[in-house]
Each structure stands twice: as structure tokens, then as C-alpha cells.
C-alpha positions as CSV (number, residue, x, y, z in Angstrom):
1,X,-6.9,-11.3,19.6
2,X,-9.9,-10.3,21.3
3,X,-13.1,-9.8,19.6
4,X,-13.1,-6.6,17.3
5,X,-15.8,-4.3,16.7
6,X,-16.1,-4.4,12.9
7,X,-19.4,-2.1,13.4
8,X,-17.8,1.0,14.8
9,X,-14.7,0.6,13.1
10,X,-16.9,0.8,9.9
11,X,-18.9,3.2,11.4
12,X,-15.6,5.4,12.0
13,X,-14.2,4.9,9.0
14,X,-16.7,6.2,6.5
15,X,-16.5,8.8,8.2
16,X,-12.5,9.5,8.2
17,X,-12.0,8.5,4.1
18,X,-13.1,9.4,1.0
19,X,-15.8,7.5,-0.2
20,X,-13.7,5.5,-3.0
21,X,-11.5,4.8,-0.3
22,X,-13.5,3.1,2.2
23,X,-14.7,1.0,-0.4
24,X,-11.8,-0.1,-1.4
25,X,-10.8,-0.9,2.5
26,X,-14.1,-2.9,2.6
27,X,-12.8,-5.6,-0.6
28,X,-9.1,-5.4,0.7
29,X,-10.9,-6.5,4.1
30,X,-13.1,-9.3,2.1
31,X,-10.4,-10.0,0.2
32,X,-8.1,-10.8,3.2
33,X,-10.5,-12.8,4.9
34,X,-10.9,-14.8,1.9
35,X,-7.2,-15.6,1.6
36,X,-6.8,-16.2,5.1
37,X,-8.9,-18.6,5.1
38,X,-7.5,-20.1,1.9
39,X,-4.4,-20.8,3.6
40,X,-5.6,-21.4,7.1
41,X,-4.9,-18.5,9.0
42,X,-7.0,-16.4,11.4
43,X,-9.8,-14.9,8.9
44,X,-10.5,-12.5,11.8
45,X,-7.0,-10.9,11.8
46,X,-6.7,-11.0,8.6
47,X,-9.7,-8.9,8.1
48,X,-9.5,-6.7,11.1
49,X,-6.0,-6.1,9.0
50,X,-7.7,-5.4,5.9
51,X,-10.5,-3.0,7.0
52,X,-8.0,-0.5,8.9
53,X,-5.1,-0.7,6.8
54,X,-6.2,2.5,5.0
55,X,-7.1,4.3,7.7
56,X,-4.5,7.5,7.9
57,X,-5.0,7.6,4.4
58,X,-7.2,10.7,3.4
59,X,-5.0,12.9,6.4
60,X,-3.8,16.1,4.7
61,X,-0.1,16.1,5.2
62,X,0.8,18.7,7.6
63,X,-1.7,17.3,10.4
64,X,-0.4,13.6,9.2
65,X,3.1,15.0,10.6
66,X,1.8,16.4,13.3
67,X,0.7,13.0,14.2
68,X,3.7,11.2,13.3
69,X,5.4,13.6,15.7
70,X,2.3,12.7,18.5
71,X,2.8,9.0,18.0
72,X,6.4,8.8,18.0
73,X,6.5,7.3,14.1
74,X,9.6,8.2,12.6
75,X,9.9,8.9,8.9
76,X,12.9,8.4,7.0
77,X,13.9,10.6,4.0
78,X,12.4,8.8,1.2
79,X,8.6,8.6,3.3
80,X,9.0,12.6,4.0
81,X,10.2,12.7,0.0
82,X,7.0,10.2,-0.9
83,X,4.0,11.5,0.9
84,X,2.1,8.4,0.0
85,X,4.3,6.2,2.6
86,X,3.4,8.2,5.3
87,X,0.1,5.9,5.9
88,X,0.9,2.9,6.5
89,X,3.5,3.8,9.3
90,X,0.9,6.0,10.8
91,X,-1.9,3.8,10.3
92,X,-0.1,1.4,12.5
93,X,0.0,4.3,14.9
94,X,-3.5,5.1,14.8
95,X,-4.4,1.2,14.6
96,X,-3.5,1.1,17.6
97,X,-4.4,4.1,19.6
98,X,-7.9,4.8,18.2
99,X,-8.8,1.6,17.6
100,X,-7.0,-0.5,20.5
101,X,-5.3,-3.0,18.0
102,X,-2.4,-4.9,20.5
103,X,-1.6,-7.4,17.6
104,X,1.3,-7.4,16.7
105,X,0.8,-9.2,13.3
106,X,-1.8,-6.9,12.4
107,X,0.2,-3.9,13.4
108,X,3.0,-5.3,11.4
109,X,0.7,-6.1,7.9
110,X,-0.4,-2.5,8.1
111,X,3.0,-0.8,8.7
112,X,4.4,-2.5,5.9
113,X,1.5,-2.8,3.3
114,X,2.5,-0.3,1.0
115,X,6.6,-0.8,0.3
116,X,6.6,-4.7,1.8
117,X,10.0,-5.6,3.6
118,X,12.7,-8.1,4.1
119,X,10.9,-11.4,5.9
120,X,7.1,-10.9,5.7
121,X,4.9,-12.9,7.8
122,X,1.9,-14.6,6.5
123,X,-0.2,-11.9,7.5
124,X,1.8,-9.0,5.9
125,X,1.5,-10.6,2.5
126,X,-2.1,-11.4,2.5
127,X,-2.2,-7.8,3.6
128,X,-0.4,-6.5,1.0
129,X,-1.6,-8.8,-1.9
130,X,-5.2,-8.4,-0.7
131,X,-4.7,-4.1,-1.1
132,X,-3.4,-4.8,-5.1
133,X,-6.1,-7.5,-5.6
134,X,-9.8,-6.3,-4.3
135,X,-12.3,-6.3,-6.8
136,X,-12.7,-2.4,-6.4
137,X,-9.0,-2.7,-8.8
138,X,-11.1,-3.4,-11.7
139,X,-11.8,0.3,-11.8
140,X,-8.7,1.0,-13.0
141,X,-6.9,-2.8,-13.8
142,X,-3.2,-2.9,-14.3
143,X,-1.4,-5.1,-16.7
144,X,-1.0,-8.4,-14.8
145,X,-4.1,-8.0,-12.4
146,X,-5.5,-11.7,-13.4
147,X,-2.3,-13.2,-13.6
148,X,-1.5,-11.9,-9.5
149,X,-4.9,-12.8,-8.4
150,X,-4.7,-16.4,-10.1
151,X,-0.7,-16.9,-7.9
152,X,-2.6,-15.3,-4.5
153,X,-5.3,-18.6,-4.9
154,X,-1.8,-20.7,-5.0
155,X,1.3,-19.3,-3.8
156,X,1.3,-16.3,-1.6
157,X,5.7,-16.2,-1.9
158,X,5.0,-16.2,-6.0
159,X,2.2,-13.4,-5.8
160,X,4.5,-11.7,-3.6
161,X,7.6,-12.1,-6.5
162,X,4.9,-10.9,-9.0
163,X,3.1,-8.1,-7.3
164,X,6.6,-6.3,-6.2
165,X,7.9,-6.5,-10.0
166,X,4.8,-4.8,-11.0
167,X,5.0,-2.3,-7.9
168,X,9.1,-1.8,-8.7
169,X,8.4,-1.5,-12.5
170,X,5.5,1.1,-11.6
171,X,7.8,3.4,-9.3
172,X,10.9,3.4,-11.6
173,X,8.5,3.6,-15.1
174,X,6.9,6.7,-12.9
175,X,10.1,8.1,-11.9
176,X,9.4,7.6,-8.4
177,X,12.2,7.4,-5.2
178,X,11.9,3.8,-4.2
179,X,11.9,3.0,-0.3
180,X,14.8,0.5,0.8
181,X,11.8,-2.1,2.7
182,X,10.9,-2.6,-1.1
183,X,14.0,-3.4,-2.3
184,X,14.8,-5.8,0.6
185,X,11.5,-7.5,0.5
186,X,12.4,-8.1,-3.4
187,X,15.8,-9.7,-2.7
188,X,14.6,-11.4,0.3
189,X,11.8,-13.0,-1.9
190,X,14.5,-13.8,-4.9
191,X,16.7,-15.6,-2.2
192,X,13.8,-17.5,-0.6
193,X,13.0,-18.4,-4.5
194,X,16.3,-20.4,-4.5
């Protein structure tokens, strides 16, 4: 990828989400960078991942559709049911057209950071396991928090096994419709287990 201008991405970004939520899109984007490099993948990506994966987060719903619409994202029933879907398919949208992301892997970690899905790259794990993980979690910790960060220094497939049991036990214990890209990134990683 080109070179990315962390600066006014940051500069754009305070400015688009809540105060909380940029902060936690700064230690998702440290905490990416740190597990890219962990594993020896491209600790640029991997935070350029991190620091816009939140960024159609704080957009009020009915402008958040309007952009869907604008962008060509298409929402299935269960991402019009849960509201708080919505973002990550139209960050990738925005990702790329305000802030000229092309790469495909990065496009890909951010579309699917929230629900996961069948096959995940490298990226879209450390994407995903890097959201659940930052240090701005200790706010509000969630039973197995040290156990998921201790697998993400190891094994990025077991963290994954791990933080989608917690994520699936969270939706159903909440009484939450679960999206079908979590339920076939969990089988995909049971069968991969094998």
C-alpha cells in the first residue's frame, strides 16, 4: 500500500467520533500494529486497519442509510434489525472514499470486524482480535479478557475460537439476532481446529 497519512486521518477522526470512541480506535490501531508485527505481517496495514475501523461508528442511523444507499452497501435483514452492524460494512465504504483506502485486505478487516466470517485472512483477525483486546477494554473488562489477550500473543486461530464463544455467548445471553458471517466464521474455525 502506499504511504498513509496517519496525521489527517487522526486529525479527521476526532473530529467524526465521540471522544471514548477515538480512543479506543487509537489502542485497537496500537494494538494491531503490535500483533502484526508479532506475527510478521505488514504493521502498517495493520494499523492503517485499526485506526479507521471505527470510523462510521458515531453516524446517527437515518444519515448511516442514507449512505449505505450512496455507497452501494447493501444490508441484509439482520444488519437493518441490528443497527450496530451497520458500521463495519459502511466503514469499508467510507474507508475507501474519504480516506482513499484501495487495499483490499484492509477493506476486508474492516467489513468484517464486528460479526467475523467464514475464511478470515490474517489481517481480519488481528483486526478483529485487536477491537476486543485494546487496553481502553479495561474500562469495562469481560470475563475472559486476559485469557484472549494471552492466545492473541500465541495463536491468532485459538483467540479467534475464544473471542467468537465469548461474542456468540454475549449475543444469545443478551437476546440478540446473530448475523450468519458469525456463525460461519465459528464453524469455519471449529473445522480448521480439526
Amino acid at each position: 500500500m502506499g504511504t498513509f497519512d496517519f496525521a489527517a486521518a487522526m486529525e479527521k477522526l476526532k473530529a467524526a467520533l465521540k471522544p471514548e470512541r477515538y480512543e479506543h480506535s487509537l489502542g485497537v490501531m496500537e494494538t494491531a500494529g503490535e500483533m502484526a508485527a508479532r506475527f510478521g505481517m505488514d504493521v502498517e496495514q495493520a494499523r492503517v486497519a485499526g485506526i479507521l475501523h471505527d470510523c462510521a461508528k458515531n453516524i446517527a442511523q437515518e444519515e448511516a442509510y442514507q449512505l449505505c444507499d450512496k455507497y452501494g452497501v447493501a444490508l441484509d435483514e439482520v444488519s437493518r434489525q441490528s443497527f450496530g452492524l451497520v458500521h463495519q460494512y459502511l466503514g469499508a465504504a467510507l474507508a475507501r472514499a474519504e480516506y482513499g483506502i484501495e487495499d483490499e485486505e484492509i477493506l476486508s478487516a474492516i467489513r468484517c470486524h464486528t460479526t467475523g466470517k467464514a475464511d478470515m485472512g490474517p489481517l481480519d483477525k488481528v483486526l478483529y482480535l485487536a477491537d476486543f483486546t485494546e487496553p481502553n477494554r479495561d474500562k469495562e473488562p469481560f470475563t475472559g479478557l486476559a485469557e484472549l489477550r494471552a492466545l492473541c500473543k500465541t495463536d491468532l486461530d485459538a483467540a479467534m475460537r475464544y473471542a467468537l464463544e465469548i461474542s456468540i455467548k454475549s449475543i444469545v445471553d443478551r437476546g440478540r439476532m446473530m448475523h450468519m458471517d458469525t456463525v460461519h466464521a465459528w464453524n469455519w474455525f471449529l473445522t480448521k481446529k480439526r
